[in-house]
N, C-alpha and C positions, 0 to 999 in steps of 0.2 A: 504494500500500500504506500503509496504518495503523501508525504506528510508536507502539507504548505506552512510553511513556516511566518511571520512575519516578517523578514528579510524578503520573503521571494515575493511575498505580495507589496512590500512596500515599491520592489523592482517593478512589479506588474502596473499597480496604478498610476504611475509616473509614466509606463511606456504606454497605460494607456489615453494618457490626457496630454502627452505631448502631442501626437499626431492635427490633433485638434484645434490647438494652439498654433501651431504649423498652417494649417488649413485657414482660420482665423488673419493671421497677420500675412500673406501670399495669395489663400484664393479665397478670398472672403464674399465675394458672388457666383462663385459657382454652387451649382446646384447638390451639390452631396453636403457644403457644408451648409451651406441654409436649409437643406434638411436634418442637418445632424442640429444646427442653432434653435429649430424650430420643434424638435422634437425632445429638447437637452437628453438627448441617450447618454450623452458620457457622465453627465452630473448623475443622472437616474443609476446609472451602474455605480458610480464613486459612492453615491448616496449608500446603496444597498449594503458595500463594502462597509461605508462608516458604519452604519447599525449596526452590523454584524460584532464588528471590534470593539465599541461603544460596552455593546454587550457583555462579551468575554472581558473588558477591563475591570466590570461592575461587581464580576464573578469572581473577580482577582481581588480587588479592592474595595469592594464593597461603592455604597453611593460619593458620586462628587461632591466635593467641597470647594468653589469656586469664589468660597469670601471674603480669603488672603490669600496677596502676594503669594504666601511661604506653601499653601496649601496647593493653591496649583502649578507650584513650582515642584511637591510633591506627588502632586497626578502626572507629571511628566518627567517619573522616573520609570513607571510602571510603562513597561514595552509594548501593549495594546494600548493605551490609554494614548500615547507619542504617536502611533502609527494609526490613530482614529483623527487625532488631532490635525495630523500631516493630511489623512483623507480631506479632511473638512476645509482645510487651506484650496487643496487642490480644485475642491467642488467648488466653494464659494468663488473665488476667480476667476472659475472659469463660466462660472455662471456671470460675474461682472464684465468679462471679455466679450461673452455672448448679446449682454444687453446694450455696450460699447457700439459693436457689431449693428447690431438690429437697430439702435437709434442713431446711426450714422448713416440708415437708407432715409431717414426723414431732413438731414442735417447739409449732410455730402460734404464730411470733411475727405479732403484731399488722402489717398491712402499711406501717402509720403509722411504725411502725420500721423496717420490711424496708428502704423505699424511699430513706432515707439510707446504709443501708448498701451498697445496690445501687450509690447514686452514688455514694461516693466509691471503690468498690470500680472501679467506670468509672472516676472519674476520676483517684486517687491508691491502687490497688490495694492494697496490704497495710496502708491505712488503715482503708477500709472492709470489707476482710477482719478485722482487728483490732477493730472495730465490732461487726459481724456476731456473735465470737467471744464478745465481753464481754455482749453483748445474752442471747446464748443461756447462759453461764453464770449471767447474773443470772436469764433463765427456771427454769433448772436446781433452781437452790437455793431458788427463790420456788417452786416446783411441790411 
C-alpha cells in the first residue's frame, strides 16, 4: 500500500496550483482557463485537500487556538496543521488571482501590468493584490 505522506502532498498541491497560475499570468483569455477561472476546480480540489488536513491536525491537536500570537505560533509546529495552512494560502490566492482575472475583462488593464500583479499576488499575496488594486484605481480616474 501507498502511504501519502504530507511531504508528497504538500509537493502535489503546489504542482497543482502552479499550472494555473501559469495559465493566469500568459493565457488568461483562452478558453481552458476561463473555464478553469469560472469553475474554481483548483481552489475546489485545494479546498477539499484543506479539510481533509484541517481535520487530521484536530485529531493530533485537539481544537485551534487562534487568540495569541504564541498559540498559533504553536499550531504551526504541528505538521498537518503547517501543510493545511500552506493549502489555504495556496486557495485563497488563487482565488484573488482569479477575481484579479475576471475583473480585468470589465477594467482592460493592459496584460503588461496584469502579469506582475498576478505574480506577486502568487507569490506575496496581499502584495500583489494591493498592486492589482492601485493599478485599477489609477485606470479608474485616468478613464
Amino acid at each position: 500500500m501507498i502511504q501519502i505522506t504530507p511531504t508528497a502532498v504538500f509537493s502535489l498541491v503546489n504542482l497543482i496550483a502552479m499550472p494555473m497560475w501559469i495559465l493566469m499570468i500568459f493565457l488568461p483569455k483562452w478558453r481552458v482557463t476561463q473555464f478553469l477561472i469560472d469553475f474554481k476546480a483548483i481552489p475546489i480540489v485545494l479546498s477539499a485537500v484543506y479539510i481533509f488536513y484541517i481535520i487530521q491536525s484536530m485529531f493530533v491537536g485537539g481544537l485551534m487556538d487562534f487568540g495569541s500570537l504564541s498559540s498559533v505560533m504553536k499550531l504551526f509546529t504541528e505538521e498537518n496543521a503547517v501543510l493545511a495552512g500552506w493549502v489555504h494560502y495556496l486557495a485563497f490566492d488563487l482565488l484573488v488571482g482569479m477575481w484579479m482575472v475576471t475583473k480585468n475583462k470589465e477594467i482592460g488593464v493592459h496584460q503588461l501590468l496584469m502579469a506582475p500583479c498576478l505574480f506577486f499576488t502568487f507569490m506575496l499575496g496581499p502584495m500583489g493584490f494591493l498592486m492589482f488594486m492601485s493599478v485599477k484605481a489609477i485606470k479608474h480616474k485616468i478613464s
